[in-house]
C-alpha positions in Angstrom: 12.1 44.7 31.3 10.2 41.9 32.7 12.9 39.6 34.7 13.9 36.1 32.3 11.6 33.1 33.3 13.2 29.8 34.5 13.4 26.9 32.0 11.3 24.4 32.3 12.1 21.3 34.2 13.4 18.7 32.0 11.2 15.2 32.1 13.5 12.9 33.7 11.0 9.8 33.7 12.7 7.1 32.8 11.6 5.0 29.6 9.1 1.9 30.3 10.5 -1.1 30.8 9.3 -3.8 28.7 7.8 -6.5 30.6 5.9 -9.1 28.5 7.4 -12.6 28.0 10.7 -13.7 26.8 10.8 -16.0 23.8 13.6 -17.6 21.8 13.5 -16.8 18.0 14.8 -20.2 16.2 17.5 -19.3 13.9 17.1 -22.3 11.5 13.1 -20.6 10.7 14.5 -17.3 9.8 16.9 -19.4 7.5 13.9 -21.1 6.0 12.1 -17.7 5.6 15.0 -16.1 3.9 15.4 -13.5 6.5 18.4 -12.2 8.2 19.8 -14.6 10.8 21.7 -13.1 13.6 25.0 -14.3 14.7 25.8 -15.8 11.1 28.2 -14.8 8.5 27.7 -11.7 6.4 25.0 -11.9 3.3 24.7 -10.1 0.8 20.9 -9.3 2.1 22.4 -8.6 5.3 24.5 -6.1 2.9 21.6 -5.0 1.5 19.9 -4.2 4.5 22.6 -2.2 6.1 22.1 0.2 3.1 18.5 1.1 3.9 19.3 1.2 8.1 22.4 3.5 7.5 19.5 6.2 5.7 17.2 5.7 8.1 19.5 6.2 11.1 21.1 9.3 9.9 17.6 11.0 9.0 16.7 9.8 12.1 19.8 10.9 13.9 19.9 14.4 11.9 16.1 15.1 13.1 15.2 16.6 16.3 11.7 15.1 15.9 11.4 12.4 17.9 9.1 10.8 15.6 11.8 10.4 13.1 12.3 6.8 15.5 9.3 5.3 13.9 9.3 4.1 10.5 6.2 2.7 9.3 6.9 0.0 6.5 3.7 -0.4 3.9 3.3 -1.5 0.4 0.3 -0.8 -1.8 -0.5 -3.9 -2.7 -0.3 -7.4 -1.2 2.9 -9.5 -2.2 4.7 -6.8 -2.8 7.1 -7.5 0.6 6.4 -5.4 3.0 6.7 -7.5 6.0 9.7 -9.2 4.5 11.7 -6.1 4.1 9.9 -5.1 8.1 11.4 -8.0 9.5 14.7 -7.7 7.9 15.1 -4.2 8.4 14.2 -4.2 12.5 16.7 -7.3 12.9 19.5 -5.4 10.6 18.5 -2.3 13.2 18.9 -4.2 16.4 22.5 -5.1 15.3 23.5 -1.4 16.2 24.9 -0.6 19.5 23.1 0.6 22.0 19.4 0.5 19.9 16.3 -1.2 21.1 13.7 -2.2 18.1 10.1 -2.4 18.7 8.9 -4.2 15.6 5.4 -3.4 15.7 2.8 -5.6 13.8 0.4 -3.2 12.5 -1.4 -5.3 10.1 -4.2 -5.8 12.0 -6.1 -7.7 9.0 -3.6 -10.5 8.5 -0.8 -10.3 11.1 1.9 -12.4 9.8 5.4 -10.9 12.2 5.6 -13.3 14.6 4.6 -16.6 12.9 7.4 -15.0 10.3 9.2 -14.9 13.0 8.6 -18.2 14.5 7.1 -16.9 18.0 4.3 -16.8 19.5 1.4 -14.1 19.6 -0.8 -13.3 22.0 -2.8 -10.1 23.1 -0.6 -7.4 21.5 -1.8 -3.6 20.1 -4.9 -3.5 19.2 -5.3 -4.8 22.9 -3.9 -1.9 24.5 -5.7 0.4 21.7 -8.9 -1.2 23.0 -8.3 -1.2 26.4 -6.9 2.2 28.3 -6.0 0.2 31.4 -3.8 -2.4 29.5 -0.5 -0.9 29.6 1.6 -1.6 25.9 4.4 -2.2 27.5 3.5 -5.3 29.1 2.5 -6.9 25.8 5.9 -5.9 24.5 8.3 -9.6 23.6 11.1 -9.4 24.6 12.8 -12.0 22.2 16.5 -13.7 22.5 18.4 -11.4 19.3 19.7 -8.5 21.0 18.0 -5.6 20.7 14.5 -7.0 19.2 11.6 -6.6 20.4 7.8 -7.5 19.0 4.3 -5.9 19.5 1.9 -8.6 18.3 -1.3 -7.0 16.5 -3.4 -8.5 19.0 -7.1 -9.8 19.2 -9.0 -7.5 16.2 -12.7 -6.5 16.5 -15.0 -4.8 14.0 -13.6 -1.4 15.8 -10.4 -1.6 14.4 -9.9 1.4 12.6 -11.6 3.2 14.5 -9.2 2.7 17.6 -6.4 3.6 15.2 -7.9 6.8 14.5 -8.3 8.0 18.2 -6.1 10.0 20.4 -5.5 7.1 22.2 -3.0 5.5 19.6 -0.6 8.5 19.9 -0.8 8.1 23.8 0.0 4.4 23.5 2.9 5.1 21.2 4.4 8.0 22.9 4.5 5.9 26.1 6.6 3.6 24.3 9.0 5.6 22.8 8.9 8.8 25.7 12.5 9.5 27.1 14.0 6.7 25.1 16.1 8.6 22.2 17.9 5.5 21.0 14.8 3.3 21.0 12.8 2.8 17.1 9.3 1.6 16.5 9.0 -0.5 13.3 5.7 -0.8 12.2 4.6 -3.5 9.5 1.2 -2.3 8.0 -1.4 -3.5 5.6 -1.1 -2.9 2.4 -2.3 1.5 2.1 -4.2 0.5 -1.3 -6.1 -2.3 0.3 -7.1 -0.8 4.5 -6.7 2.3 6.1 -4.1 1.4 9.0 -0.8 2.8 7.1 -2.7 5.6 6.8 -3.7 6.1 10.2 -1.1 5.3 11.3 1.5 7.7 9.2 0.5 10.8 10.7 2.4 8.7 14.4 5.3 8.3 12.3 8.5 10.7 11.2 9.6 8.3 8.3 7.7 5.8 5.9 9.4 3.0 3.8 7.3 2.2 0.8 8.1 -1.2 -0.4 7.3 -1.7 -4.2 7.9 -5.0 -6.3 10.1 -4.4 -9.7 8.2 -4.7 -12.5 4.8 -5.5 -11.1 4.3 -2.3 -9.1 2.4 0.5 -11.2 2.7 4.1 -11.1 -0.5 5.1 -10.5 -0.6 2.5 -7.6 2.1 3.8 -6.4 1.0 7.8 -6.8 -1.8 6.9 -4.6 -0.1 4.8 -1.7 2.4 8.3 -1.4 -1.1 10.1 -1.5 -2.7 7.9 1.7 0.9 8.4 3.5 1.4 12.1 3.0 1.1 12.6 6.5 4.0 11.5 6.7 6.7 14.3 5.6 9.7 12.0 4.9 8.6 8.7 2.4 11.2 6.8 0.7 10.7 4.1 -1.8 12.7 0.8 -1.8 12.5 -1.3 -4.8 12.3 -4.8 -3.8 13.2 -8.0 -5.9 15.1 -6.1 -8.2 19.0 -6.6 -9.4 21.4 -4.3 -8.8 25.4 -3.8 -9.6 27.0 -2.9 -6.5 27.5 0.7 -7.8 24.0 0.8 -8.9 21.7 0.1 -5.7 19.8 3.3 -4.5 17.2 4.0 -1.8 15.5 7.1 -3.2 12.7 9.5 -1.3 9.8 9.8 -3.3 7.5 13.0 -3.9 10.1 15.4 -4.0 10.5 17.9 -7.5 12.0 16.4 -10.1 12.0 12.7 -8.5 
């Protein structure tokens, strides 16, 4: 019988280090924006947001995909919260130990994470999409919250889609995320009904968060956001601006037989 061949070399590169600039995140404008605020007491959004992070992890943690560490957050329409629930959701995620947070402003069209965020842009992903010899990393914020990073969106060009589409986005993210297992990208997209980045983007992704609005959201609109994301396998719904009893609150998948 043919002798056993060796293994093969585990990749012992170490992860990139992030080394764009370092900028403070005022805590008063995430008060006025109704987001999380780090640092203050317990909320009940701060609740609420720990119940979507703890499914998320433990998919995340129960995968062996790697991929399952990015989470692409879309809507399918405008208004609808998507960037809210983004921004909440990678701050509630930094709060874990030992987890870096790449939020990711994919929303090319109307970028709105860091001015919701009260930082400054700059050249960001559609940057290093653009440009091979611009390595992501070195657009990467490193901000003052623990565990938070931001990718602006960048400078956008009439090519945008098109760089979304290439080979060159999964190299870009994998160069983020390669030999990193406790580090997640967050990605805040445009809305899948209205441009085609959530879409492009899903098939980079091992989990997708679809944010829908409580009594404005319709089914069909719905049926065909799931559609645009199916290339993502795992897509959970969360039902934003909605009221819940404690005992009531649920953060469903979607697409699944008899959901």
């Amino acid at each position: 019988s043919p002798a056993p061949q060796p293994a093969a070399p585990a990749d012992e590169t170490p992860p990139v280090a992030f080394s764009g600039p370092f900028q403070k995140v005022p805590r008063d404008h995430l008060h006025e924006k109704g987001l999380i605020v780090p640092e203050a007491p317990v909320t009940a959004l701060l609740e609420e947001f720990r119940i979507v992070k703890r499914e998320l992890l433990a998919d995340a943690r129960a995968s062996a995909d790697p991929l399952a560490r990015r989470i692409l957050v879309c809507s399918p329409h405008s208004g609808e919260g998507k960037t809210y629930c983004a921004t909440n959701l990678a701050i509630a995620l930094a709060a874990e130990r030992d987890i870096e947070v790449v939020l990711v402003d994919a929303d090319v069209i109307k970028p709105s994470v860091t001015k919701r965020l009260g930082i400054g842009g700059g050249k960001g992903l559609m940057d290093a999409l653009a440009d091979p010899a611009i390595v992501p990393e070195s657009l990467v914020i490193t901000t003052d919250i623990p565990g938070l990073f931001v990718l602006p969106a960048g400078s956008a060009s009439i090519l945008d889609a098109e760089y979304l589409a290439s080979d060159h986005t999964g190299a870009v993210l994998d160069r983020l995320t390669r030999n990193a297992p406790r580090r997640f990208l967050v990605f805040d997209t445009p809305p899948a009904l209205a441009a085609s980045p959530a879409a492009d983007l899903a098939a980079h992704v091992g989990q997708a968060v679809l944010v829908v609005r409580a009594e404005e959201t319709s089914r069909a609109a719905l049926e065909d956001a799931q559609h645009l994301l199916s290339a993502c396998a795992d897509i959970k719904l969360l039902l934003n601006a909605a009221r819940y009893s404690p005992s009531g609150r649920r953060f469903g998948k979607y697409g699944e037989p008899g959901q």
